[in-house]
C-alpha positions as CSV (number, residue, x, y, z in Angstrom):
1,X,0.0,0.0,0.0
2,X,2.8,2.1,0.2
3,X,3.9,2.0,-3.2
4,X,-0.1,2.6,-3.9
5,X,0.5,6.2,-2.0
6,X,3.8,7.0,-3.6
7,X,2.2,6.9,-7.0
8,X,-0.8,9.0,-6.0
9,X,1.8,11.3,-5.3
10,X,3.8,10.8,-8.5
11,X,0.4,11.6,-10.8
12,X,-1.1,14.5,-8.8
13,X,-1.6,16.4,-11.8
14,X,-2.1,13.2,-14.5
15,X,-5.9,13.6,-14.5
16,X,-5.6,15.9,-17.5
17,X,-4.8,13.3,-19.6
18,X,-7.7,11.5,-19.6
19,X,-10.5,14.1,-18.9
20,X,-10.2,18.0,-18.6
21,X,-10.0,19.4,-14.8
22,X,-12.4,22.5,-15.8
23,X,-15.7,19.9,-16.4
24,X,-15.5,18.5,-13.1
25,X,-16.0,19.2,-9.5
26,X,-13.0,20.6,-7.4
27,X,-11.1,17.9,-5.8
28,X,-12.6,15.0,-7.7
29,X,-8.6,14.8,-9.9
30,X,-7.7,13.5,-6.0
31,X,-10.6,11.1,-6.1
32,X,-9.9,9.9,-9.8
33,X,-6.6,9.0,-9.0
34,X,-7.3,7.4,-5.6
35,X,-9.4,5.1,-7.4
36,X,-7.3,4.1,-9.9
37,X,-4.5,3.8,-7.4
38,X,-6.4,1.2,-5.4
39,X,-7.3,-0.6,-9.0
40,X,-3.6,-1.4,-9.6
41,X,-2.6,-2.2,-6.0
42,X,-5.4,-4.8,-6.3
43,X,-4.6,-5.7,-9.3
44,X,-0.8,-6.3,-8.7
45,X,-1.3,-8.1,-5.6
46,X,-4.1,-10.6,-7.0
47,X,-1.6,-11.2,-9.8
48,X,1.2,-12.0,-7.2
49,X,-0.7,-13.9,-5.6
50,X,-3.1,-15.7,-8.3
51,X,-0.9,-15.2,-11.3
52,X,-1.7,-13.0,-14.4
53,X,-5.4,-14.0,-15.2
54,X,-6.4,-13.6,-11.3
55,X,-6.7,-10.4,-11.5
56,X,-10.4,-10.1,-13.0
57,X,-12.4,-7.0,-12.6
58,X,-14.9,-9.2,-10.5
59,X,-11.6,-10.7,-8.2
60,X,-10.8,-6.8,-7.9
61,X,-13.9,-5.3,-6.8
62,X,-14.2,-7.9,-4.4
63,X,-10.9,-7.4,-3.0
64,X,-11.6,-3.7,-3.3
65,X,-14.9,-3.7,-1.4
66,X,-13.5,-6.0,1.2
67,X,-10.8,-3.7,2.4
68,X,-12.5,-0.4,2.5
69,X,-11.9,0.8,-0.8
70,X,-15.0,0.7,-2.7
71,X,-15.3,4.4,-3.1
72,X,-18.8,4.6,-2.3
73,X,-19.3,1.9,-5.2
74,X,-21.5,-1.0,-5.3
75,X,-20.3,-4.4,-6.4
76,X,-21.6,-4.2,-10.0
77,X,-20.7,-0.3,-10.6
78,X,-16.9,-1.3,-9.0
79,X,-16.6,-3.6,-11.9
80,X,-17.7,-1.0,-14.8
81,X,-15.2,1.4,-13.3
82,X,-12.4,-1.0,-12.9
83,X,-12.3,-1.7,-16.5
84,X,-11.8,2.4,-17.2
85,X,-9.2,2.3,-13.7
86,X,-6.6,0.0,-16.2
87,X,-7.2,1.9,-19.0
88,X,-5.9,4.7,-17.2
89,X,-3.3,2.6,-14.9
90,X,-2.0,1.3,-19.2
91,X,-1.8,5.5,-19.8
92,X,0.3,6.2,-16.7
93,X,2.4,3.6,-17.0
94,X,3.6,4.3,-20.7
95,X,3.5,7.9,-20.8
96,X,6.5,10.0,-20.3
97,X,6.4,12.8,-17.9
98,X,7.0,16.0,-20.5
99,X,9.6,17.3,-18.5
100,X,12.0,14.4,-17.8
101,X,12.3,12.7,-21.2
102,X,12.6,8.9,-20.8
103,X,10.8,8.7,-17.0
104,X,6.8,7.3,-16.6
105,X,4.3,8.6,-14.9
106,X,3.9,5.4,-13.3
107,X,7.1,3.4,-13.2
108,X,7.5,-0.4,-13.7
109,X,7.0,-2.2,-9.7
110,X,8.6,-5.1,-9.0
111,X,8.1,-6.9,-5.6
């Protein structure tokens, strides 16, 4: 969970590249990328501990709503936006931060 908060604080300002900050309610960038921060620690821990395919949006929104992170979500919503969450978690992770050429927003983890 640690490495979850470090990249929330790596993409504080990320949310402009999937939706622009001036439509939306004041605070809810923080929120976005809460959410998709829990998304990939669930993610990367059911595929430690499953393997690659155990890491379904169902296996994460259980996982997700069992430890508190839900949002706010139900069950069947959690699962609609997980599958936006890894398009996003895909974004950060292969685009380069404009001012340091070569550097992700969200760099490769390994355990």
């Amino acid at each position: 969970m640690a490495e979850r908060d470090r990249r929330i604080s790596l993409a504080v300002e990320v949310t402009g590249l999937w939706r622009r900050a001036e439509y939306f309610k004041k605070g809810s960038e923080e929120k976005a990328i809460a959410f998709v921060a829990d998304v990939w620690a669930a993610q990367t821990l059911l595929r430690q501990q499953l393997g690659g395919t155990g890491a379904s949006p169902t296996r994460i929104a259980k996982w997700l709503a069992a430890n508190g992170r839900d949002h706010g979500y139900t069950l069947g919503s959690l699962r609609t936006k997980i599958y936006q969450a890894r398009r996003r978690i895909v974004l950060l992770e292969t685009t380069e931060v404009p001012w340091k050429p070569g550097v992700m927003y969200w760099p490769p983890f390994d355990f």
